[in-house]
PASEPA-99799 format. One record per residue (C-alpha): residue number from 1; residue in three letters; x, y, z. Coordinates in steps of 0.02 Angstrom, whole numbers, plus 50000, padded with zeros to 5 digits. Each point is the difference from the previous one (the first is absolute). Layout:
<pts>
PT/num/residuo/east/north/up
PT/NUM/ala/X/Y/Z
...
</pts>
This chain:
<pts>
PT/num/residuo/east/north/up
PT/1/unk/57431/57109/58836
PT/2/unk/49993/50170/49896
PT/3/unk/49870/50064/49928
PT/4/unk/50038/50104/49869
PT/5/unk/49889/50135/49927
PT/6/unk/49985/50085/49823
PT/7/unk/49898/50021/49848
PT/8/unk/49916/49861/49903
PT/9/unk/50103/50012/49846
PT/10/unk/50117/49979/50117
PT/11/unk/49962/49811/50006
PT/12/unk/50034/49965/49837
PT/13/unk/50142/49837/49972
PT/14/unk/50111/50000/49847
PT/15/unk/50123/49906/50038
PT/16/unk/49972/49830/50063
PT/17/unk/50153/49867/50070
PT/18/unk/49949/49820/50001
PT/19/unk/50062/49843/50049
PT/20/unk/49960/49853/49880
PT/21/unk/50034/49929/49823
PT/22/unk/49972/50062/49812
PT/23/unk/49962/49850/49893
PT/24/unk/50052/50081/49834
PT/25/unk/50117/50162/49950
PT/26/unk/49883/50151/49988
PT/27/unk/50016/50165/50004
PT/28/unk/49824/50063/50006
PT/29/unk/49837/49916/50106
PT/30/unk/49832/50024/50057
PT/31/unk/50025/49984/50190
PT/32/unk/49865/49963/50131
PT/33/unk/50071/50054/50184
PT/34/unk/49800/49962/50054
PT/35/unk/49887/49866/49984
PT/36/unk/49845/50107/49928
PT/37/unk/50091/50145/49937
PT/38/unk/50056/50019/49810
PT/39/unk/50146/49954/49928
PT/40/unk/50111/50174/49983
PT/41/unk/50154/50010/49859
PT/42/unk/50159/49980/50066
PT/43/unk/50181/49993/49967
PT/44/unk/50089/49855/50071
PT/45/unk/50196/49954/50050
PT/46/unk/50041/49837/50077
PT/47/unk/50124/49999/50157
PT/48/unk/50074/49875/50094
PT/49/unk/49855/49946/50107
PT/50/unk/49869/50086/49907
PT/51/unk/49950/50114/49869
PT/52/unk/49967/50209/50033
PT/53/unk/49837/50059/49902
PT/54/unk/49978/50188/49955
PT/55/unk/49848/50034/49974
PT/56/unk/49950/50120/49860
PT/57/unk/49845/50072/50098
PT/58/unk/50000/50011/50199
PT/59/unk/49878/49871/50106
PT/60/unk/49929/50026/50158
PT/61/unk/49989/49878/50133
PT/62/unk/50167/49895/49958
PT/63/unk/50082/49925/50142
PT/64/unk/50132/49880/50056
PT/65/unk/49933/49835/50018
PT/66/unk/49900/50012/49866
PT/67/unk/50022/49880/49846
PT/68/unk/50052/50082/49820
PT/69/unk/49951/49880/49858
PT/70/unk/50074/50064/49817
PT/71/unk/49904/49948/49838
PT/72/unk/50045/50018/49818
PT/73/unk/49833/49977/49922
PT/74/unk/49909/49884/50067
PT/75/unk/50165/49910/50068
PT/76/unk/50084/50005/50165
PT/77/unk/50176/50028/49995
PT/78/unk/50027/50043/50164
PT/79/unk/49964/50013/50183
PT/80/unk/50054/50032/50181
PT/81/unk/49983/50080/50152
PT/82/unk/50013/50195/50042
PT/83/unk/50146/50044/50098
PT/84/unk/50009/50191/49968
PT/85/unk/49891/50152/49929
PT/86/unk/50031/50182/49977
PT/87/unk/49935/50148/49915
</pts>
């Protein structure tokens, strides 16, 4: 229960930690962390559980919870849940 307060660019994720699967080895994706927002460029490493996404612009309105699907192209190569996000 904190409400934190700051500037708008503030808001801003870049780096994104997800629980899930990749479905092939890539390096680079188009992620969507919201159902009718554009895809954004992004870098991606696997991890145990998961993959971590940074993203090459910053997005508002990213939060945990939230599902991240990755596409090369027109393919989906990966997907999972949002764990963590920061700045």
């Amino acid at each position: 229960n904190t409400l934190v307060v700051g500037p708008r660019s503030a808001l801003g994720a870049r780096h994104v930690t997800a629980s899930g699967r990749l479905y092939d080895s890539v390096a680079e994706v188009d992620a969507k962390l919201r159902y009718r927002s554009p895809a954004v460029a992004a870098e991606v490493t696997p991890t145990e559980d998961g993959f971590e996404l940074e993203l090459r612009e910053p997005v508002d309105a990213v939060a945990p919870g939230q599902v991240a699907v990755l596409y090369d192209g027109d393919v989906v190569v990966g997907a999972g849940i949002i764990e963590r996000v920061t700045g």
